[in-house]
C-alpha positions in Angstrom: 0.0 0.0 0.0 2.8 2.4 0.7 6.0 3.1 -1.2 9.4 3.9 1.3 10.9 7.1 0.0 14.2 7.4 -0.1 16.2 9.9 1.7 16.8 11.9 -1.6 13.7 12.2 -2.4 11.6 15.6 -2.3 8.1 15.8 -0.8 6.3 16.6 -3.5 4.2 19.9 -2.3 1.5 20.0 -5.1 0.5 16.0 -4.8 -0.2 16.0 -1.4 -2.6 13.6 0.2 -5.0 15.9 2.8 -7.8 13.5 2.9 -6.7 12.1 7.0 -5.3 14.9 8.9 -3.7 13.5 12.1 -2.7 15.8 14.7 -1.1 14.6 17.9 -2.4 15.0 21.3 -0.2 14.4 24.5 -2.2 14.5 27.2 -2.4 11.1 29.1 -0.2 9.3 26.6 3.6 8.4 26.6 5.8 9.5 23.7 5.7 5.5 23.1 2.2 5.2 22.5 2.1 8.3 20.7 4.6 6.5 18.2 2.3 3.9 17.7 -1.0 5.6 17.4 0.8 7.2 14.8 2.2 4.3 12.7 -1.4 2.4 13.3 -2.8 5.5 12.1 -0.9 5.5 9.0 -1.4 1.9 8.2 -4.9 2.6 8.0 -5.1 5.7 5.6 -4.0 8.7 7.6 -2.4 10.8 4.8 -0.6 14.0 6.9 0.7 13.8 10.5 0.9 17.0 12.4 2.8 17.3 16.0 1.4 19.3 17.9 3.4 20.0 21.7 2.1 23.2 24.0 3.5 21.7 27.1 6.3 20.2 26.3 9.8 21.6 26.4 12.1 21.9 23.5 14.1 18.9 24.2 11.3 16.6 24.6 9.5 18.5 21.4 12.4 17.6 20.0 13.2 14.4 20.5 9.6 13.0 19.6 9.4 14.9 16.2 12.4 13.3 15.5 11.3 10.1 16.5 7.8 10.7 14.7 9.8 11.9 11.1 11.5 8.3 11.1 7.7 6.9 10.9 6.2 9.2 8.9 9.4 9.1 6.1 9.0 5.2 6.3 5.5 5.4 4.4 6.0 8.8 2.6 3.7 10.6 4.7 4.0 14.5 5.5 5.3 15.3 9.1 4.2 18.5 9.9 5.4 20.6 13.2 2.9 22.8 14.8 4.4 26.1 15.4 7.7 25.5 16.4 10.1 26.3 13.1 12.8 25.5 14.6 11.7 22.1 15.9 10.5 21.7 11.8 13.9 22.8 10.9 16.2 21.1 13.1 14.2 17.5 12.1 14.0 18.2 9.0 10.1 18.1 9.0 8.0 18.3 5.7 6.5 21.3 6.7 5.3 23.3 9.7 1.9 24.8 10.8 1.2 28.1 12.4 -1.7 30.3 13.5 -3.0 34.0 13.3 -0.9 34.4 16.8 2.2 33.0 15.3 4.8 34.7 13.7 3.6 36.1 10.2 3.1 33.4 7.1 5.2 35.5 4.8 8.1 35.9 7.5 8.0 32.2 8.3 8.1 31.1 4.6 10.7 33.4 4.1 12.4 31.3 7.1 11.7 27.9 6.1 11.9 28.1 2.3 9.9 26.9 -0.7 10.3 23.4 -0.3 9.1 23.0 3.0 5.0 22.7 3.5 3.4 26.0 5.3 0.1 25.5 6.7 -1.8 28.5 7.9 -4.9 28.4 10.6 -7.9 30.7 9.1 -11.2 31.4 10.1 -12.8 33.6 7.9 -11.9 34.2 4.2 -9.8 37.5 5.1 -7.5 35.4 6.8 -7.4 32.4 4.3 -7.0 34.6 1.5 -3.7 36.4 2.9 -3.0 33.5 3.7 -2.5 32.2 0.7 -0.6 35.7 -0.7 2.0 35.3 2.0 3.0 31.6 0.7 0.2 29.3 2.9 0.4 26.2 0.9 -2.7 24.9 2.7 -5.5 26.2 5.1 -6.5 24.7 8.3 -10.2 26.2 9.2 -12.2 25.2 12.0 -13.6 24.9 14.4 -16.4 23.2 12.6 -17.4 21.4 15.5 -16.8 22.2 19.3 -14.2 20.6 20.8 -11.8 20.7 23.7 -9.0 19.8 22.3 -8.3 23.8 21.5 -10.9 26.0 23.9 -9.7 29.2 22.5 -10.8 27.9 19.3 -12.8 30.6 16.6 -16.2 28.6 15.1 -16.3 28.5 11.8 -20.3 27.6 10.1 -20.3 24.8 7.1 -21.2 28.1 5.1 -18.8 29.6 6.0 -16.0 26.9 5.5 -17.9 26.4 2.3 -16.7 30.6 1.6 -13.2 29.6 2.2 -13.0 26.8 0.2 -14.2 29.0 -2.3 -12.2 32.0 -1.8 -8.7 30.3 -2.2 -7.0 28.0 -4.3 -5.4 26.2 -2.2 -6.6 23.2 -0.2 -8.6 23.5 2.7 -8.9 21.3 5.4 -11.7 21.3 7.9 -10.5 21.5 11.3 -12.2 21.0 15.2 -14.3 18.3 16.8 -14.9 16.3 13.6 -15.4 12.6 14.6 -16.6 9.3 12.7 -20.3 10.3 13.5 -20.2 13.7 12.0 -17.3 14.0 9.2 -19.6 13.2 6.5 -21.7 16.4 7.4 -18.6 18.3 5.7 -18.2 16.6 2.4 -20.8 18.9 0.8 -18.2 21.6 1.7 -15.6 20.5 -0.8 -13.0 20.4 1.7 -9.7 18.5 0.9 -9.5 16.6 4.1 -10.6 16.3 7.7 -8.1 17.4 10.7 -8.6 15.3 13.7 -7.1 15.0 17.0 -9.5 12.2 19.0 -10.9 10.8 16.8 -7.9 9.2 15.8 -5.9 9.5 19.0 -8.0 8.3 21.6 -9.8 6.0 19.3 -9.3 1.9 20.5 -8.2 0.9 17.1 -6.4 4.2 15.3 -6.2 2.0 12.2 -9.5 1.3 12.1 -10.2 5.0 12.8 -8.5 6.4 9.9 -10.3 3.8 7.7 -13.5 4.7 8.6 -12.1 8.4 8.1 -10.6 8.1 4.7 -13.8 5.7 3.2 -16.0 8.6 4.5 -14.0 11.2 2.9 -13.5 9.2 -0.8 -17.1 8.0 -0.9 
């Protein structure tokens, strides 16, 4: 099912598989399990993996990215850091994340390069279409559901995700409480992939999570 890229080998940005968005969740798990949530996750159809660490300090973030990159380079998946450049830059991560508190998209991509994946957080159309002039290569929008994964979360309507989606050309990716049970509520919103946290991470089988996940989203 999965091809092993070689170490010279380039992500390529514009091919990009957004369908399974994983992104990681510490709380109440060791970095072990973690690991393999992630690598169960991937074996069943989970397409990006984000890492996401508030807590954690730069060592730790550190070491776990790195640990995570090994994984995600084994079945050519994206490994994407969540705010931290320099985490993304010292592993050598696909790409990093940031939001409309982080540091600026354009100054980041002028940071991290062209080849390297940005991902901007938007939650109105404003934001996704800047965005997308300062070098976003994809838009995270949510919260489409509540969830309390991120309590400072904006909401963000189906219609207006559906605005979004329409406003850029670059994928979208719905973001915030989406679970088994309600994913298929977004498909009418032309989205290019669902962002989840527990539905995959505190799932009992994370490979059969991102199954269910990825039929949903290509039916």
């Amino acid at each position: 099912m999965f091809k092993a890229m070689k170490k010279e080998d380039k992500m390529n940005k514009s091919s990009i598989d957004y369908s399974v968005y994983l992104v990681t969740d510490h709380r109440g798990k060791t970095d072990e399990e973690i690991l393999n949530i992630i690598e169960q996750a991937i074996k069943g159809g989970t397409s990006v993996v984000q890492i996401r660490e508030k807590t954690a300090s730069t060592k730790d973030f550190y070491n776990l990215a790195l640990k995570a990159k090994e994984i995600t380079e084994k079945y050519n998946v994206p490994l994407i850091v969540n705010d931290r450049i320099d985490i993304a830059l010292a592993v050598k991560s696909d790409g990093v994340h940031i939001g409309q508190d982080d540091m600026p998209a354009k100054v980041a991509r002028e940071i991290i390069g062209e080849e390297m994946i940005l991902g901007v957080s938007a939650s109105t159309v404003e934001e996704a279409m800047k965005a997308e002039s300062d070098g976003a290569d994809y838009i995270g929008s949510g919260a489409v559901f509540p969830t309390a994964t991120k309590d400072d979360a904006d909401s963000v309507s189906k219609e207006e995700l559906k605005e979004i989606v329409n406003s850029t050309s670059i994928p979208v990716v719905a973001i915030g409480g989406i679970t088994i049970e309600n994913a298929e509520s977004l498909k009418d919103a032309e989205i290019d992939g669902f962002s989840v946290v527990s539905a995959i991470m505190n799932a009992d089988d994370p490979k059969k999570a991102s199954e269910i996940l990825k039929e949903i989203y290509n039916r």
